[in-house]
Every structure is written in C-alpha cells, then in structure tokens.
VEXDO-163322 format. One record per residue (C-alpha): x, y, z; chain; residue in three letters. Coordinates in pm, 1 decimal, decimal comma, always signed. Each point is the difference from the previous one (the first is absolute). Layout:
<nodes>
(node (X Y Z) 'A' 'ALA'),
...
</nodes>
This chain:
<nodes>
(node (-7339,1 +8777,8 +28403,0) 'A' 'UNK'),
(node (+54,9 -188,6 -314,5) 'A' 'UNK'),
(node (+323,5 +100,4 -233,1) 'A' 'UNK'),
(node (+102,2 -60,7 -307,1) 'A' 'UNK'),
(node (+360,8 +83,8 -170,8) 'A' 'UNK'),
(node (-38,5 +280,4 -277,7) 'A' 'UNK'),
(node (+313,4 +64,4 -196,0) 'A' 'UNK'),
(node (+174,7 +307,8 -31,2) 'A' 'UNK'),
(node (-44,4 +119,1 -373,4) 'A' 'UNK'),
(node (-393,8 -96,6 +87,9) 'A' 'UNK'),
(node (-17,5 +264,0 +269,1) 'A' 'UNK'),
(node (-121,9 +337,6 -38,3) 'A' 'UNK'),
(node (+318,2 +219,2 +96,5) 'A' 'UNK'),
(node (-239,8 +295,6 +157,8) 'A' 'UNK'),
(node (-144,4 -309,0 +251,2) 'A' 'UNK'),
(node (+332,8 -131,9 +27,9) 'A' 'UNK'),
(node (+177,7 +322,2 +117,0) 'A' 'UNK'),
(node (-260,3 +133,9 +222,0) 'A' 'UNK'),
(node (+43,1 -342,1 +225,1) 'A' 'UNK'),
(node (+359,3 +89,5 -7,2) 'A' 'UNK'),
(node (-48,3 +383,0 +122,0) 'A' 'UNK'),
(node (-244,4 -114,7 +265,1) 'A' 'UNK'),
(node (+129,2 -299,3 +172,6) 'A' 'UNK'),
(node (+293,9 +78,8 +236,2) 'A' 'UNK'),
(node (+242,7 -247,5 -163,3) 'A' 'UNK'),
(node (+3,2 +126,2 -345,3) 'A' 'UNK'),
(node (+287,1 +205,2 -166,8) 'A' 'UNK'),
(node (+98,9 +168,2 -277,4) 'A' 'UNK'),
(node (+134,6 -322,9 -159,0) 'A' 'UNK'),
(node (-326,7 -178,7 +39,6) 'A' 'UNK'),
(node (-169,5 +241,7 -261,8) 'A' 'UNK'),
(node (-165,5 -144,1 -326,8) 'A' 'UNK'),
(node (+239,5 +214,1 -254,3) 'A' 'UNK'),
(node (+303,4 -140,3 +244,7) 'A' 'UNK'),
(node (-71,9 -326,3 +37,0) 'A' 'UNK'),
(node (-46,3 -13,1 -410,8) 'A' 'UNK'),
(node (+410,9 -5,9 -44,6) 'A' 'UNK'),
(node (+268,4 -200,6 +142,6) 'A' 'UNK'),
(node (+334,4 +181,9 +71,1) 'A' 'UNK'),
(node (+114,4 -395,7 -192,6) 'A' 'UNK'),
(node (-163,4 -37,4 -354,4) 'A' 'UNK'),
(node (+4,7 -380,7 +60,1) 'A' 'UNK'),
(node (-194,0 +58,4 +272,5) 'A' 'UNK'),
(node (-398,5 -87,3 -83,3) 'A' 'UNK'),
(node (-254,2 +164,9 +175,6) 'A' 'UNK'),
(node (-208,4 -277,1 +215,4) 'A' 'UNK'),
(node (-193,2 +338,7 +209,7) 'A' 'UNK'),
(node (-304,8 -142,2 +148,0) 'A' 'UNK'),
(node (-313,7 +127,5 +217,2) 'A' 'UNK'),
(node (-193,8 -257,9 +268,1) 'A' 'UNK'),
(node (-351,6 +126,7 -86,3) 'A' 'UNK'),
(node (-264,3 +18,4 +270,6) 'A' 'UNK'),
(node (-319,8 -80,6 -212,3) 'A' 'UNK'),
(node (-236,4 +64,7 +342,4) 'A' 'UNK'),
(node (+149,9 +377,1 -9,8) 'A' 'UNK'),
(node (+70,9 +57,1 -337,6) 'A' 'UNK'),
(node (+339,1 +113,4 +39,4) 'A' 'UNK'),
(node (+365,2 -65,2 +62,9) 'A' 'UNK'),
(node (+136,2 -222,9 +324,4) 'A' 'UNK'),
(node (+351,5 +16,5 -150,9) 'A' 'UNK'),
(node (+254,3 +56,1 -221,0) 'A' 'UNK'),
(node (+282,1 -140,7 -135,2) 'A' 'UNK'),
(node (+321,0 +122,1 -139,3) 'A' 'UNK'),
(node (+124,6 -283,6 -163,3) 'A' 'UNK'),
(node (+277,1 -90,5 -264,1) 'A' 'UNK'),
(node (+97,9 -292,8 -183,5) 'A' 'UNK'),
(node (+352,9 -38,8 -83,8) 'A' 'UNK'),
(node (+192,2 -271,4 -251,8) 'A' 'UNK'),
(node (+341,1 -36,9 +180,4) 'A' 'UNK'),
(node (+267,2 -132,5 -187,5) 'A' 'UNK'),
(node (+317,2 -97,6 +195,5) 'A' 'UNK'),
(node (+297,4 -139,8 -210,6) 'A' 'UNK'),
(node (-100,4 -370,5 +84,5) 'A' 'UNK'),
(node (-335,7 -8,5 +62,4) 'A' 'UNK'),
(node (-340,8 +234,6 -67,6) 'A' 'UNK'),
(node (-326,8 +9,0 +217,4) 'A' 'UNK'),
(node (-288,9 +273,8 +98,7) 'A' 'UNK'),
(node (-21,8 +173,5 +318,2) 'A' 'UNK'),
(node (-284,0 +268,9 +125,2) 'A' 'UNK'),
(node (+96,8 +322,1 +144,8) 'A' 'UNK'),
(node (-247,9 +268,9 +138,2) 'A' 'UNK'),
(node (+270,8 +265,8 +1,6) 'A' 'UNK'),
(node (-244,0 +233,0 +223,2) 'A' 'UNK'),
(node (-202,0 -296,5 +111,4) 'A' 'UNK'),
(node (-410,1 +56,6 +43,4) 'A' 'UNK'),
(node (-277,4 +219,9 +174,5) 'A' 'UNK'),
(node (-283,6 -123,8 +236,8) 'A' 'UNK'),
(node (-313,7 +122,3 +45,2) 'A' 'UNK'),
(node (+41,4 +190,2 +367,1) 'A' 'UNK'),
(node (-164,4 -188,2 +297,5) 'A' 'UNK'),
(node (-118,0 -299,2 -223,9) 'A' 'UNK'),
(node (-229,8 -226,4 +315,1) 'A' 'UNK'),
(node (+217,4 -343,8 +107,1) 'A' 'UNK'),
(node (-224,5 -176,5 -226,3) 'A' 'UNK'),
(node (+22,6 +205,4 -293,4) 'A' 'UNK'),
(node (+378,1 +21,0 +27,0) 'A' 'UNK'),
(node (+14,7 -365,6 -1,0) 'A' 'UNK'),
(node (-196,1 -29,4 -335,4) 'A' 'UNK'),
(node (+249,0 +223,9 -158,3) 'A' 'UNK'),
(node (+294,8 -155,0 +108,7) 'A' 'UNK'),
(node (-137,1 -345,4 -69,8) 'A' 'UNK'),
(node (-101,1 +161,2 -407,7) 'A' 'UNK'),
(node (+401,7 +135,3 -18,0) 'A' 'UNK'),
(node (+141,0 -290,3 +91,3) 'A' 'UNK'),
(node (-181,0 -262,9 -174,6) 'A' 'UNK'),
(node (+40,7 +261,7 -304,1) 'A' 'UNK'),
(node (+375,4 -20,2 +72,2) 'A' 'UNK'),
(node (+11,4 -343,7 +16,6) 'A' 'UNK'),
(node (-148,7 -40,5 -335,7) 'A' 'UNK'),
(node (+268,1 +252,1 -156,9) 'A' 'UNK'),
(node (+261,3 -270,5 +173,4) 'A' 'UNK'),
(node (-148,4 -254,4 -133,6) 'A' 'UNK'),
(node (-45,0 +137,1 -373,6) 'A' 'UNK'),
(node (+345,5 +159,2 -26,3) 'A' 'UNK'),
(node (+194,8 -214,0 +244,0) 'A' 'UNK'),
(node (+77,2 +244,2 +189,0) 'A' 'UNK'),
(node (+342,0 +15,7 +194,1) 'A' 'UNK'),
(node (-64,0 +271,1 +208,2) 'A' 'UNK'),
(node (-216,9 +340,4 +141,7) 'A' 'UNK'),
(node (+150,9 +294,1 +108,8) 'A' 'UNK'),
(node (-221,9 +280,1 +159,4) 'A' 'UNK'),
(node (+72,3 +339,8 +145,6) 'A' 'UNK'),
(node (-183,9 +287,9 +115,9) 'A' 'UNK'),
(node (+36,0 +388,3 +12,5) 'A' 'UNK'),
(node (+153,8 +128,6 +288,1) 'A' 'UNK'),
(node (-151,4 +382,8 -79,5) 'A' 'UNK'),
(node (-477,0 -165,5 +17,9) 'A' 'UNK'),
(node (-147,0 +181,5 +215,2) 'A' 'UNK'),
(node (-24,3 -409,6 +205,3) 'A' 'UNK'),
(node (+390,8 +20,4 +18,1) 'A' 'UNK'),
(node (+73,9 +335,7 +33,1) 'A' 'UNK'),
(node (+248,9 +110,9 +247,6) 'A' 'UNK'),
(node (-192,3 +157,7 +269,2) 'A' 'UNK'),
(node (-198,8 -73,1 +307,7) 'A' 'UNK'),
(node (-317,5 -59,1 -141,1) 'A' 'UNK'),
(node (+154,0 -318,6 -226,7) 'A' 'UNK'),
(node (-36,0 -240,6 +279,3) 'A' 'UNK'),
(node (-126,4 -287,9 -208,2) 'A' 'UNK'),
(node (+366,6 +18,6 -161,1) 'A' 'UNK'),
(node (+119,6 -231,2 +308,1) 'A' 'UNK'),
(node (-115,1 -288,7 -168,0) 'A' 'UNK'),
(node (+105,8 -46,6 -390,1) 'A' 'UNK'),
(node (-335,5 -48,7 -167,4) 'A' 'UNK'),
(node (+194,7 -245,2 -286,2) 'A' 'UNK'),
(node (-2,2 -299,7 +309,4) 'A' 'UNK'),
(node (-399,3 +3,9 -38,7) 'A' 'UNK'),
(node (+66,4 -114,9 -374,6) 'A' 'UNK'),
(node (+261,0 -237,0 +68,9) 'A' 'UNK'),
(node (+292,7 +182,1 -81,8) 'A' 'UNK'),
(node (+303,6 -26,0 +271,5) 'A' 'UNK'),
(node (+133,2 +346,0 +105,1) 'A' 'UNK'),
(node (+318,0 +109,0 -55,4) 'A' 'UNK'),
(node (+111,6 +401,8 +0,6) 'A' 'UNK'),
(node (+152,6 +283,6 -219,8) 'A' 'UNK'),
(node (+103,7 +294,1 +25,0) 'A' 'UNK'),
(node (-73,6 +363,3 -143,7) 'A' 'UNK'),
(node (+103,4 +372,4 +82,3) 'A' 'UNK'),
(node (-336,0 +243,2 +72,3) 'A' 'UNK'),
(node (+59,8 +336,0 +51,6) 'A' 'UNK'),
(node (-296,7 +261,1 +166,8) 'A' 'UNK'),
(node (-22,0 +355,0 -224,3) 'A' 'UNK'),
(node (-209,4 +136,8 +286,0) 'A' 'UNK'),
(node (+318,6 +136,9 +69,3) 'A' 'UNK'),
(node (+196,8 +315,0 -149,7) 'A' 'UNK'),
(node (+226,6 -27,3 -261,6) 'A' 'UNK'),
(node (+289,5 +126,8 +245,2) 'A' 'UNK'),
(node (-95,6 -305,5 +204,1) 'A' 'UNK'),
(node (-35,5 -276,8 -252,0) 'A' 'UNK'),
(node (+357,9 +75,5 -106,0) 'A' 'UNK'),
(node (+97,0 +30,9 +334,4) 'A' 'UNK'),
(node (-59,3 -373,7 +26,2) 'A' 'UNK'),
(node (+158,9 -149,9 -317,8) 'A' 'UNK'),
(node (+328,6 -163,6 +63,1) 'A' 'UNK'),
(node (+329,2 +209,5 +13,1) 'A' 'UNK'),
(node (+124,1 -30,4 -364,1) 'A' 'UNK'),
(node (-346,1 +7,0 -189,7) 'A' 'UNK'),
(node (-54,6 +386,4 +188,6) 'A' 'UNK'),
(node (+292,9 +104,6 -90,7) 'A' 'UNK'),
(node (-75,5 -68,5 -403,2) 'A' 'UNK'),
(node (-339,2 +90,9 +30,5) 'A' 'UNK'),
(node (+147,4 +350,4 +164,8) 'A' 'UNK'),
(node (+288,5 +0,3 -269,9) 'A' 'UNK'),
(node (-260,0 +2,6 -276,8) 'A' 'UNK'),
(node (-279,9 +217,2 +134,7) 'A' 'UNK'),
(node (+298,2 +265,4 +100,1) 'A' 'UNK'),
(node (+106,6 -26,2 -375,0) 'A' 'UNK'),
(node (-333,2 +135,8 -109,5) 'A' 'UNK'),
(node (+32,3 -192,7 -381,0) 'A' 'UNK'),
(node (-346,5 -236,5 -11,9) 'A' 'UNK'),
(node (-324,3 +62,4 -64,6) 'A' 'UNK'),
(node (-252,3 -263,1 +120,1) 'A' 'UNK'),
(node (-270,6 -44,0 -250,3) 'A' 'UNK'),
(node (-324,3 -202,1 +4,2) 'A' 'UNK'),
(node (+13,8 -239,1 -323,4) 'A' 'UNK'),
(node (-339,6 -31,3 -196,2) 'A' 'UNK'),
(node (-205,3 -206,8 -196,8) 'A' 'UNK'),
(node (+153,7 +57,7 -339,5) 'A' 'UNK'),
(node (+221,3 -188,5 -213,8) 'A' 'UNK'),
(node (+294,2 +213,1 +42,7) 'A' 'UNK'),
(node (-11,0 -6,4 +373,1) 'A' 'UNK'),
(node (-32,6 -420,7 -26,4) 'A' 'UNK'),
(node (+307,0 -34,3 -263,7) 'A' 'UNK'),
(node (+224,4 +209,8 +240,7) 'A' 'UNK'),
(node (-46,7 -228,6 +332,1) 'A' 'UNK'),
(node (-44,7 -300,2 -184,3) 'A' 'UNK'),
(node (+400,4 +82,3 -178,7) 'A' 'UNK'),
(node (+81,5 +63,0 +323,6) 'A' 'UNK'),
(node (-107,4 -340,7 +168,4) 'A' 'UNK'),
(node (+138,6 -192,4 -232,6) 'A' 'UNK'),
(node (+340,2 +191,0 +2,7) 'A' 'UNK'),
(node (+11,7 -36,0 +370,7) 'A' 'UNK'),
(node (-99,4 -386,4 +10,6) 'A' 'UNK'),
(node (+295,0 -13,5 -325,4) 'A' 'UNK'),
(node (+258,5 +158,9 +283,6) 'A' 'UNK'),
(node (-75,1 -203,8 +252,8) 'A' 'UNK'),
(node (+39,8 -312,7 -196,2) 'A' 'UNK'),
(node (-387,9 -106,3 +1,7) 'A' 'UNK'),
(node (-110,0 +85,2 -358,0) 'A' 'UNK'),
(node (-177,1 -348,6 +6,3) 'A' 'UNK'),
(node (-217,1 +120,4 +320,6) 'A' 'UNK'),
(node (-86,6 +379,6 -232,1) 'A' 'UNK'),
(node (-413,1 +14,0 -7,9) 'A' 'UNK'),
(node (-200,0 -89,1 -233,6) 'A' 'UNK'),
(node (-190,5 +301,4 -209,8) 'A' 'UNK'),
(node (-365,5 -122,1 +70,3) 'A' 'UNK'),
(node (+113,9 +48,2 +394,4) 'A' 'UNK'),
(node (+143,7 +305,3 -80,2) 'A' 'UNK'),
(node (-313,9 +173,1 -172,7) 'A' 'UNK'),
(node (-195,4 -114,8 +252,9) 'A' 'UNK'),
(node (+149,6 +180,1 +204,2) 'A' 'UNK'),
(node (+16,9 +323,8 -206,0) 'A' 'UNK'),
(node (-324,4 +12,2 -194,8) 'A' 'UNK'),
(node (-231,0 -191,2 +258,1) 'A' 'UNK'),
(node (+146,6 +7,8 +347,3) 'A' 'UNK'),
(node (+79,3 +387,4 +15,4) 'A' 'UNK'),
(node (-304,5 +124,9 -167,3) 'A' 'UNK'),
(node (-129,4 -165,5 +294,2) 'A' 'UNK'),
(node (+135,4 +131,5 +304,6) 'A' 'UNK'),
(node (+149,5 -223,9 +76,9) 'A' 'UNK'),
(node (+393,3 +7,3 -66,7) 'A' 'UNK'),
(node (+185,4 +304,1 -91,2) 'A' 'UNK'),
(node (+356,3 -0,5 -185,6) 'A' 'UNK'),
(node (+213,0 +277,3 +69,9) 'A' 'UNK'),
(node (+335,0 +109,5 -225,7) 'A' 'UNK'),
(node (+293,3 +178,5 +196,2) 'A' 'UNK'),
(node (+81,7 +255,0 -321,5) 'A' 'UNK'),
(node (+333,1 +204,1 -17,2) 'A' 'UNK'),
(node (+65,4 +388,8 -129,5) 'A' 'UNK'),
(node (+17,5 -158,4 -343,5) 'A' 'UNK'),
(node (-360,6 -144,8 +15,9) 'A' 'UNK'),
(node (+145,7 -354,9 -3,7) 'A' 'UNK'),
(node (-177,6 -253,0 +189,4) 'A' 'UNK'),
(node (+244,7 -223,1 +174,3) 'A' 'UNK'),
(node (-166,7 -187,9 +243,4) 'A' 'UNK'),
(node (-384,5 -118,5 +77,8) 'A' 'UNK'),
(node (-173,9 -154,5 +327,8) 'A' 'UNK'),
(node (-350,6 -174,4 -10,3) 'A' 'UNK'),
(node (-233,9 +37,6 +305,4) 'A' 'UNK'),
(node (-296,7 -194,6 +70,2) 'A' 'UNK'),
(node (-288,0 +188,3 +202,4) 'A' 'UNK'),
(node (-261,6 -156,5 +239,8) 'A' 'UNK'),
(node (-142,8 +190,8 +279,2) 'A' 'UNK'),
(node (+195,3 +159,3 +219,9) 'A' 'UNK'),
(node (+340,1 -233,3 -175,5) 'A' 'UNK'),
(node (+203,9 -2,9 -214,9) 'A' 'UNK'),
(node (+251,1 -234,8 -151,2) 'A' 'UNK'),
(node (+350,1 +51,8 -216,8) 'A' 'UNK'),
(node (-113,0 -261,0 -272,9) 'A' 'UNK'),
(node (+282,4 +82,7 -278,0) 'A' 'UNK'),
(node (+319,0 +167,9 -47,5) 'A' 'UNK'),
(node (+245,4 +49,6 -284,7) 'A' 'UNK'),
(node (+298,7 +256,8 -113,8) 'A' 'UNK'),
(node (+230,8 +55,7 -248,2) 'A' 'UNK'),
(node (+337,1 -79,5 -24,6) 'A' 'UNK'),
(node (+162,9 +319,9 +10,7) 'A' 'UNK'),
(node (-118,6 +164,2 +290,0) 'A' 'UNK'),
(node (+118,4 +188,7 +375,4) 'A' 'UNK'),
(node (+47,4 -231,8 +286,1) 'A' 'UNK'),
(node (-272,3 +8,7 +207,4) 'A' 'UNK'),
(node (-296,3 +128,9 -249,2) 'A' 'UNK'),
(node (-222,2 -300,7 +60,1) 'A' 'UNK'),
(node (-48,5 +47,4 +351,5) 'A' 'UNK'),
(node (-48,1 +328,3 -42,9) 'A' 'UNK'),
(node (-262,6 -72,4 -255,5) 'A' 'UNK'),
(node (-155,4 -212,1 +233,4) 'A' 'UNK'),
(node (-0,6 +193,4 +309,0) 'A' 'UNK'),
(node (-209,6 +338,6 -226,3) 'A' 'UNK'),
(node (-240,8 -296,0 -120,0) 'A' 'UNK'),
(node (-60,1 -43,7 +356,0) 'A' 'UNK'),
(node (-29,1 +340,7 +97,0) 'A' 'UNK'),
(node (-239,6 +53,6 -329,3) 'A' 'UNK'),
(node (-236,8 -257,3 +123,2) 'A' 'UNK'),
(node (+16,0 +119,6 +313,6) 'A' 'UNK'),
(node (-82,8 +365,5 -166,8) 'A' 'UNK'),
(node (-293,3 -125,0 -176,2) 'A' 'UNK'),
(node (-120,5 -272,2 +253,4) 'A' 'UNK'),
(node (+72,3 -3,9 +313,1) 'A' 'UNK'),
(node (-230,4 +206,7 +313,9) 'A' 'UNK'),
(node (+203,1 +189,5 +190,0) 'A' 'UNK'),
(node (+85,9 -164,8 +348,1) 'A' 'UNK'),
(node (-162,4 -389,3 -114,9) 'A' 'UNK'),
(node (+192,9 -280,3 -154,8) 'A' 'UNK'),
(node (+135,4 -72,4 -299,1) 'A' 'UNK'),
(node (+140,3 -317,9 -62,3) 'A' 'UNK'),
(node (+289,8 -1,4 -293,4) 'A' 'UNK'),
(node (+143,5 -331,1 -63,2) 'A' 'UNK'),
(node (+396,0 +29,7 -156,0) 'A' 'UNK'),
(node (+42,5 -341,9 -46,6) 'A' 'UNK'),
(node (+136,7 -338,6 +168,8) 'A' 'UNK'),
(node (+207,3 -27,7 +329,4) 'A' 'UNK'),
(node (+238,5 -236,2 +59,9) 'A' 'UNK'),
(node (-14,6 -203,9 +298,5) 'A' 'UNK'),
(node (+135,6 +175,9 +295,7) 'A' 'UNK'),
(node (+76,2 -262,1 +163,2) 'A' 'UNK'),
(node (+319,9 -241,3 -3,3) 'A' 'UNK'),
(node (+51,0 -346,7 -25,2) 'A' 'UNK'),
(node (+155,3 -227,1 +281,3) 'A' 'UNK'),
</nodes>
C-alpha cells in the first residue's frame, strides 16, 4: 500500500461520501456537505483523506478543525475532530499500520506548523461500528487508542422508535409526560415540515437567534453560511429535515433540526420563541421523533434517535 494525504476541498465529494456510507464507522457528520461548516466560524477546515494509490481509493477520513483560541492572557491553536474519522473496514495489520503511521506523521506536521497545544477527537456513538447492539462488538475497544489518542468517556441519551408512540412516552421522565400530555390534550399545534425557501429559512433562523438572545448566548448565535447550508444544501439532500410546531394562528413558534443516516437519527438544533406554553419544545421534539419514525423506521427493527448529551451518572467520592 502506498498513501498519500489529499486535502479536503481536493476531494471529489461523490468519492468522499460513498467511503462514508460504506465503511461501518462513518456517520452522518462525516459527510462532504457536513464536514464543509464548522458549528465555530473561527474554526478552519483542515478535513483530510489518507489515499491508497495501490487501490485507487480512500483508507480514511478525517474530520478535522482548526481553531484560533484566544484566552484573556494568552492565544494558541488546537485541533478538534468533533466526530473524529472513518476507516476503511478490515484494513490487513500491515495496511493499518501504513495508515496510522501517514495520520500521525501528518499530525505531527500540523503541530509543528501551527504549534499546536492540543487534539481533541470524538466519535459518533449512533455508526453502525458503535452502535448499541449485539453485533457492535468491536466497540469494546475505543478505536481513537490505535491513533494515539487516550480515552476518556461521554455521555448521550438514545432512544429506540421501534417502539409505539404510547410506549416511547411511557418512558420519558415524570414531568416531561405530563407536558407533552398537557399539550397534545390541548389540541392547538400543528407540526409542519419547513422547506427549502427563503421564507421557511428567515422564520427558524429569527427564531435561533431569539432563543440564543434569551438564554444569554447571542455571541454563540450561528453564522448564516452554516445556516443555508443547512437549508438550501443539506435538506434538498436527505439528509436533515427542520420541522416548525405552528399554532391555530399559523404562527410558527418553535423549530427542531434532525440529521438522518440509516436507520438514526440525531436532534442536531433547537430554538423557540419567547412567548410560548411551557412544555412546547419537548413536545415538538417528541412528534419530530415520531415523524421520523413515520417516514423511516421498519416496523419491529431499530431505530436509533439520539436527544442529546447525558450527564454522568455517576458521583464523585
């Protein structure tokens, strides 16, 4: 095997994706029109592929981001891979050991060039190589240790939708079914699939950045060229949809934005408005869920939906 580093931007995105959709530890994140945007506009895109020039194709990808951080006495670069890489599946000992010698001599150059202080790396709990079932045995080991990353763990809430809508409820906490139950017995919403229009894009985009204004983060609210991305390239696609909750009045007053892969799915985004019933945005999100589930999921298999991050269940000493 002999590699070679190509760069992201000089990758074909049809070659790029289709290594993503056929190699067990790719996700929706890993995708070409994903990967193009950081959620931080600071953030510069250092994506790479390890090239196999015997084969002609892909060995890996990267996910990988550049970041300028400025503290209040001092200002370095980091790298994060904020969903990490994919491997080619069953790569021979050998072969394996040629692409991890090509990433990290890469990596060490980056270090070198940027004086780097750190790498942070983290992979998607809902690939098919760490999904939660029986088959996803080679989950015992984290794959990062190979690359020279030390382990360390997080959290996240995954809910199945092979189950019935009864069900699902059934298992949210006490005080989230009881608002979801307030709301769906007060028969006022409308849940409505947002398009790829301008109109539809003003509305949630108002609506993020009021909700990021409320909750004292306006400095965090998106950046447009991440937002249209996700409007005009990323739902065209298949592969997020946006949906409104909509009251009597036709007034849109709060949007959720699901990423699809597979048999997954993932609550990416979320924003409100200010005036608004308690309990609304879980409600919004639990009829994304069952929508997805409506549109996607077999009846009787799994279907992964990932709500978010957990929190630690454990205390310390």
């Amino acid at each position: 095997m002999k590699t070679r580093i190509i760069q992201y931007k000089d990758m074909d995105s049809s070659v790029w994706n289709n290594f993503v959709y056929n190699n067990t530890m790719g996700y929706a994140y890993h995708l070409y029109e994903i990967v193009a945007l950081d959620r931080w506009e600071n953030d510069k895109n250092k994506s790479f592929c390890i090239w196999d020039d015997d084969k002609k194709e892909p060995a890996m990808i990267v996910q990988l981001h550049l970041e300028y951080k400025v503290m209040e006495y001092e200002a370095f670069y980091r790298l994060h891979s904020r969903w990490g890489y994919v491997i080619k599946d069953n790569l021979p000992k050998r072969e394996f050991d040629k692409v991890r010698k090509q990433f990290t001599s890469y990596i060490d150059s980056l270090f070198t060039r940027y004086h780097i202080r750190s790498y942070d790396l983290s992979l998607p709990p809902l690939s098919e190589y760490m999904m939660p079932s029986p088959s996803a045995k080679s989950c015992i080991v984290n794959p990062a240790v190979y690359f020279c990353f030390a382990p360390s763990v997080r959290y996240t809430y995954i809910v199945n939708l092979k189950y019935s809508a009864e069900e699902l409820l059934a298992n949210c906490e006490q005080t989230t079914r009881a608002d979801i139950r307030k709301v769906i017995n007060g028969k006022k919403y409308n849940i409505v699939e947002a398009e790829s229009t301008e109109a539809d894009y003003t509305t949630y985009i108002n609506m993020h950045a009021e909700t990021y204004t409320r909750t004292h983060a306006a400095h965090a609210i998106i950046r447009e060229e991440y937002q249209r991305n996700i409007f005009f390239n990323l739902i065209p696609k298949g592969i997020c949809k946006v949906y409104f909750l909509e009251n009597m009045e036709k007034k849109r007053i709060a949007g959720t934005v699901i990423l699809i892969y597979k048999n997954t799915a993932y609550y990416w985004w979320g924003a409100s408005l200010n005036e608004k019933e308690v309990g609304i945005n879980k409600y919004l999100l639990f009829m994304s869920m069952l929508k997805i589930k409506e549109i996607y999921a077999e009846a009787g298999k799994d279907f992964w939906f990932e709500t978010g991050g957990g929190i630690c269940p454990f205390k310390k000493r």
